[in-house]
N, C-alpha and C positions, 0 to 999 in steps of 0.2 A: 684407139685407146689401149689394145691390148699388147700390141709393140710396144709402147713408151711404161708399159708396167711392168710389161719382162725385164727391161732397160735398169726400171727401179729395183727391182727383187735382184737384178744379176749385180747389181753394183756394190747393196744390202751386202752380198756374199762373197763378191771377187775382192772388195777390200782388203780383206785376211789375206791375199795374197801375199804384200807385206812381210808378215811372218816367215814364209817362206824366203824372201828376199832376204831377212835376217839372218835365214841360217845359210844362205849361201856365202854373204858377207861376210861371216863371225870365223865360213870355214876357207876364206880366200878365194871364192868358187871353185875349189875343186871337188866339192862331192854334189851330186846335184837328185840323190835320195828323196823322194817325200817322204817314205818311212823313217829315214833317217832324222829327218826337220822335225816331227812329229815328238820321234822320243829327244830329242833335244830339246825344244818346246817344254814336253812333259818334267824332262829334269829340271829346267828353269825355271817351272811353275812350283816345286818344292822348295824354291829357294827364294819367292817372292821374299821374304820378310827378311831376308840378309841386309845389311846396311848399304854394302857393295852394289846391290842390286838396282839397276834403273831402267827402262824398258823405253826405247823408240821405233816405232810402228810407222812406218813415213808416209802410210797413205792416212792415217789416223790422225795427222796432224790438222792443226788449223788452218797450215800453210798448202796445204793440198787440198784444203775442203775449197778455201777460198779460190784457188785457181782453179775449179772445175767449175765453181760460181761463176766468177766474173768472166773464164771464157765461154759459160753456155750464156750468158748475157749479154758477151759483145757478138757473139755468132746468134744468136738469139733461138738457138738452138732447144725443141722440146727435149728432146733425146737427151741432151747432158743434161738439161734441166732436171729431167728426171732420174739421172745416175748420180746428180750433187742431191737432191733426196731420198735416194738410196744410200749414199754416204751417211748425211745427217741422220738419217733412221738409226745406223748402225752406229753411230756413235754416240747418240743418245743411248742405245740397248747398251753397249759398253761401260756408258758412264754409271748407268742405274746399278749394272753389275759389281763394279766396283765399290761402289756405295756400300751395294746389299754384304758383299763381301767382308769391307770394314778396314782398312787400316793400308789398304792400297791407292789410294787416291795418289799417293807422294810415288807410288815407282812407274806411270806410264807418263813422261814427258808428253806434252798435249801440243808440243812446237818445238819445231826444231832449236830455236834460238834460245828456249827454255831447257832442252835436253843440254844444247854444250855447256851453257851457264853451270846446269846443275852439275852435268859430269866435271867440269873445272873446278868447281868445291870441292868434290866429292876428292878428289886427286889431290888436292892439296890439302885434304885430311887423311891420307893414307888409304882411301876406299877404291882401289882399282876396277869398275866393271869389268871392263877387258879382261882380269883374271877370274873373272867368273865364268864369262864366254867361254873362255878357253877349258877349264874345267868340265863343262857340260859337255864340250867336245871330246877329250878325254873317255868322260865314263861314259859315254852313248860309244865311243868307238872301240875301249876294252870289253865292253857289254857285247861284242857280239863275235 
């Protein structure tokens, strides 16, 4: 029992990795700082409520929840069983966050096929994401 709850509690909190995947993407991987991810992160988070703004978390998705499902299912494995309820934990805590927050529900894409969707609006209404990323990367890097 107390393995497959480590399994759950480490999965709960490796998800956020993620994020970090973010800011290696945004910077072409070539900075590979956690400090760095961190205050880029933090400038992002100032900028929730820009128009431009949309957020995709890839392990956060549905589409990744459900492939740690159905492969702890066909492997019938407790062990992922228990890191796809580590997941679901954490993005139920996520969702409630948001909530409590209030006006964020519309910037974390919940699927990928929902993120390009929206990012293709967003772009053919003149809202660049992309020039936001890049921004953030900007003042996290004059900032130091």
């Amino acid at each position: 029992m107390g393995a497959k709850s480590l399994a759950f509690w480490a999965a709960s909190v490796l998800i956020d990795a993620d994020h970090y995947l973010e800011y290696l993407y945004h910077n072409g991987f070539k900075r590979f700082s956690l400090k760095e991810a961190n205050v880029y992160h933090q400038i992002l988070g100032d900028w929730l409520l820009k128009a431009e703004f949309i957020n995709l978390s890839i392990f956060h998705t549905v589409e990744c929840l459900l492939l740690v499902y159905f492969v702890s299912y066909r492997l019938g494995s407790p062990w992922l069983e228990a890191v796809f309820y580590g997941m679901l934990l954490h993005l139920i805590l996520d969702a409630a966050l948001i909530y409590y927050v209030g006006g964020l529900p519309l910037k974390r894409a919940f699927s990928i096929v929902e993120f390009k969707i929206r990012k293709g609006n967003m772009e053919r209404n003149g809202l660049y994401p992309k020039v936001l990323y890049e921004k953030a990367l900007d003042l996290m890097w004059q900032g130091k």
